[in-house]
C-alpha positions in Angstrom: 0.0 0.0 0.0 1.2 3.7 -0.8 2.6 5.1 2.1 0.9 8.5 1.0 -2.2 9.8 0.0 -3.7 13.3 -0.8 -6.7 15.8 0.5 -8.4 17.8 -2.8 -10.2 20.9 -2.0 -11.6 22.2 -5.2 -13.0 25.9 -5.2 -15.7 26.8 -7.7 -16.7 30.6 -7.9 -16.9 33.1 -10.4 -14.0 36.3 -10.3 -16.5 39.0 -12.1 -17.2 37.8 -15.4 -14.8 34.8 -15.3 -14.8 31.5 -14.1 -12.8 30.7 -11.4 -9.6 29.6 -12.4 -5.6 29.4 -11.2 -4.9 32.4 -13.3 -7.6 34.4 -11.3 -7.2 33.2 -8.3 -5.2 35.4 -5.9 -2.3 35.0 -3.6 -4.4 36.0 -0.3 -6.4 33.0 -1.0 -4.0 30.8 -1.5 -2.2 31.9 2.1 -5.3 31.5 3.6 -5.9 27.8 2.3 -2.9 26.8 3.3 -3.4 28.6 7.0 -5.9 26.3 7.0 -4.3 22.8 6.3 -2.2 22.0 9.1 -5.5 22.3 11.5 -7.2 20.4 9.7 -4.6 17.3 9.3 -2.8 17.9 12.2 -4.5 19.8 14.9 -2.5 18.4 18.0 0.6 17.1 16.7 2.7 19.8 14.8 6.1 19.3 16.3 6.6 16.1 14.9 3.9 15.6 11.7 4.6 14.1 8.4 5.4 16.2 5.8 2.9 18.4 3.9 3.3 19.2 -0.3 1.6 21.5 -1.8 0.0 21.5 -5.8 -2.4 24.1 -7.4 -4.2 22.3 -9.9 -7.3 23.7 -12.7 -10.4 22.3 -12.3 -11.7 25.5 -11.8 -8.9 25.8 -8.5 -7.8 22.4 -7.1 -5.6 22.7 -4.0 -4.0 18.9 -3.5 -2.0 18.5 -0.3 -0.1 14.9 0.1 0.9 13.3 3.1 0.9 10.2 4.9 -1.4 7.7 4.2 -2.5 7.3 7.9 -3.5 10.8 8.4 -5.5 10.8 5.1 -7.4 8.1 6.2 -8.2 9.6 9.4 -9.6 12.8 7.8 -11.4 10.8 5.1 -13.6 9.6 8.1 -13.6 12.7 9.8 -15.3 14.0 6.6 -17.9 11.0 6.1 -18.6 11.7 9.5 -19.0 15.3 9.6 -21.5 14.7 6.1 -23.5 12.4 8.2 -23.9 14.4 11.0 -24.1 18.3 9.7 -21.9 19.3 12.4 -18.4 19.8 13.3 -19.4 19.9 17.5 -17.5 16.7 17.7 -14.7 18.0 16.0 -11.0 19.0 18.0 -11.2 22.6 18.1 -8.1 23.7 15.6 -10.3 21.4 13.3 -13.5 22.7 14.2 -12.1 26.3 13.5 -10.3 25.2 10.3 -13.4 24.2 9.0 -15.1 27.2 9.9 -12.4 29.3 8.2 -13.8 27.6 5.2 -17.1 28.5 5.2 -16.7 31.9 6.4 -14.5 31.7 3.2 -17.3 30.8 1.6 -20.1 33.4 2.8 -17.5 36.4 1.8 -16.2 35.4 -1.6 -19.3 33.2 -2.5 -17.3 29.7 -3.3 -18.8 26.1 -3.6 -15.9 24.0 -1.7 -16.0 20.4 -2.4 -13.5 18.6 -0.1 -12.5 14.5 -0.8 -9.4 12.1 -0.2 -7.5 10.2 -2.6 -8.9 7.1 -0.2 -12.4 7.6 -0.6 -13.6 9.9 -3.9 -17.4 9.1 -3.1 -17.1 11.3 0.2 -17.2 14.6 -0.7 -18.0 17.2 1.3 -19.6 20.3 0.3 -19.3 23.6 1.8 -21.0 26.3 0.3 -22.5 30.2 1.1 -26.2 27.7 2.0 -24.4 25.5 4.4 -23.8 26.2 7.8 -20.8 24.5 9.4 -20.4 26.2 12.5 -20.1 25.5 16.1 -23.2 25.4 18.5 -21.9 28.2 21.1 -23.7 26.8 23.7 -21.4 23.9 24.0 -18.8 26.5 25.0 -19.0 27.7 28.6 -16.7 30.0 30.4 -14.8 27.9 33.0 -12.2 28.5 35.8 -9.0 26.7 34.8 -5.5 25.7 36.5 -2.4 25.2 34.9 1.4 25.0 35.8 4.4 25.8 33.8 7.8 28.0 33.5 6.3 32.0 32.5 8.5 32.4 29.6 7.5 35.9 28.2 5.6 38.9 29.8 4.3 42.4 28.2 3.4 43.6 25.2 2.6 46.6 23.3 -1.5 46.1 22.6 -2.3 42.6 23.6 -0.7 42.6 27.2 -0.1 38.9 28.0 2.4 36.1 29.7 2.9 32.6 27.9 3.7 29.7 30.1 5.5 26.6 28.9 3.4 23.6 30.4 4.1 20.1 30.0 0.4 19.0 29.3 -0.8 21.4 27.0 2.7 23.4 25.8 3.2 26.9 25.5 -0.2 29.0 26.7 -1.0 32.8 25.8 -3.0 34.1 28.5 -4.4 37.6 28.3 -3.4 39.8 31.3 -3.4 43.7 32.5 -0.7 46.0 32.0 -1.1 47.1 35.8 -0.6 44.0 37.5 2.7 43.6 35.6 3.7 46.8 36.8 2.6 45.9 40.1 5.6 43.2 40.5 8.3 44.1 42.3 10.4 40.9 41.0 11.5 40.0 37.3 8.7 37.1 36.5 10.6 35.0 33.7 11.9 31.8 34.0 10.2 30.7 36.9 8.0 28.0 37.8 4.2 29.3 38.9 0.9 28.0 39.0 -2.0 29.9 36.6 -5.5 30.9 38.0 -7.4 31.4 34.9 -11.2 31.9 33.3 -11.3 30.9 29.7 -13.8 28.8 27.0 -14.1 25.2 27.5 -16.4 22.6 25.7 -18.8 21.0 28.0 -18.9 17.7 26.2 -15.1 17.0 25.5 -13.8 19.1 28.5 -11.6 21.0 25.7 -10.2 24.3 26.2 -10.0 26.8 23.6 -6.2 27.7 24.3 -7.3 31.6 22.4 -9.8 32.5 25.4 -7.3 32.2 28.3 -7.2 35.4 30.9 -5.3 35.6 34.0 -7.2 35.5 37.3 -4.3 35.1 39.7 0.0 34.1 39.2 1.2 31.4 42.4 4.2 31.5 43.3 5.0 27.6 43.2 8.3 28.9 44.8 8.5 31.1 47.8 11.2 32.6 49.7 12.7 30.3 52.8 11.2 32.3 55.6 13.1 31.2 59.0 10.4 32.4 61.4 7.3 30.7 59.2 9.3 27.5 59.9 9.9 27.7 63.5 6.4 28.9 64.5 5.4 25.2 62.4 8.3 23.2 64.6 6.4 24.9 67.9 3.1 24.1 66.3 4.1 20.7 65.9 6.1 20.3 69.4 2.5 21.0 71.1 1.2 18.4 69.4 3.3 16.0 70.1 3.9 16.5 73.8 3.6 14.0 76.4 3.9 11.0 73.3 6.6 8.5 73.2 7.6 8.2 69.0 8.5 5.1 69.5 5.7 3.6 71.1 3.5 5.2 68.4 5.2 3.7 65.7 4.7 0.5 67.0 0.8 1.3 67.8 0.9 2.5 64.1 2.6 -1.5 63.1 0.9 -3.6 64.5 1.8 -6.9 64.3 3.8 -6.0 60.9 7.4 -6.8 60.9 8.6 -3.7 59.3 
């Protein structure tokens, strides 16, 4: 078997007078297509995905992208499925979005979009300025969210933010105020903290839409060594502890085990 296969999206649309065609068809749309791709195939797994190749073909504007054979057949069924269902709710949400990208494509240039795989030419799907393949907003709900990481970058000139790398979900862009940065008395970077935040999150898959994130509180995962906090604990725990013999307790605490 061929250890690659190929996504078409053909675009059918009129420029003025002429048929659509690769001579007609501008640059912009051609960037924004291929904005699009790596979502769609790809949506989780960027660092280390197959390689993507790129043809514009006539027919009136074929856009053919070949890749591995594994991920083709994984969108083929992501497409019979989404045909089935009229939605893209179930979709991962840089898929979700690619797809919306198309149809808002569609709705402002009036296009017909037919999308197939080399894998499965009978599965077509069709987006077009009468179709409506958006999300249900309602599935989206603002939640309070916690997340841990190394702040990497703070400030800004318009969009005041700080990005913290995180093991599970990589590098996060969360949307602060310029005052509380100004606030801290301490340089921020490169230094491990925990993230209050409020942002989108789906109800039904539990994911988070990464683009919705805004600080609610920075904690400090790694406070100063404060001499007196400790010794008022050591007191603390010397009450406690009063009048017990350790080692009688630990061999209450035993039993008959033989440690």
């Amino acid at each position: 078997m061929d250890k690659f296969g190929h996504i078409e999206i053909r675009v059918l649309g009129n420029k003025g007078n002429l048929k659509l065609s690769p001579d007609n068809y501008d640059v912009k749309e051609i960037v924004s297509m291929l904005q699009n791709i790596e979502d769609l195939l790809y949506p989780t797994n960027k660092k280390n995905r197959p390689l993507i190749t790129y043809d514009l073909q006539e027919g009136s504007v074929k856009h053919i992208f070949k890749t591995s054979i594994q991920a083709i057949i994984g969108f083929s069924a992501i497409l019979a499925q989404i045909q089935k269902s009229n939605s893209i709710d179930f979709l991962e949400l840089k898929t979700a979005q690619a797809i919306e990208n198309i149809q808002n494509f569609s709705y402002q240039k009036n296009y017909d979009f037919e999308i197939k795989s080399s894998v499965d030419n009978e599965t077509v799907l069709n987006i077009n300025p009468s179709s409506k393949f958006l999300r249900t907003e309602n599935i989206w709900v603002d939640a309070e969210l916690y997340f841990y990481g190394t702040l990497t970058n703070a400030g800004g000139k318009s969009s005041i933010n700080i990005h913290l790398d995180t093991d599970e979900f990589g590098s996060l862009t969360i949307d602060t105020k310029k005052d509380f940065l100004m606030e801290q008395e301490e340089n921020l970077l490169y230094k491990k903290y925990g993230i209050r935040a409020i942002g989108k999150q789906n109800i039904e898959t539990g994911e988070i839409d990464k683009k919705t994130l805004k600080l609610l509180e920075l904690i400090d995962f790694a406070p100063k060594y404060d001499d007196a906090y400790l010794n008022s604990l050591i007191k603390k725990a010397k009450a406690n502890w009063k009048g017990i013999n350790p080692d009688e307790w630990l061999n209450e605490m035993r039993g008959d085990y033989d440690a």
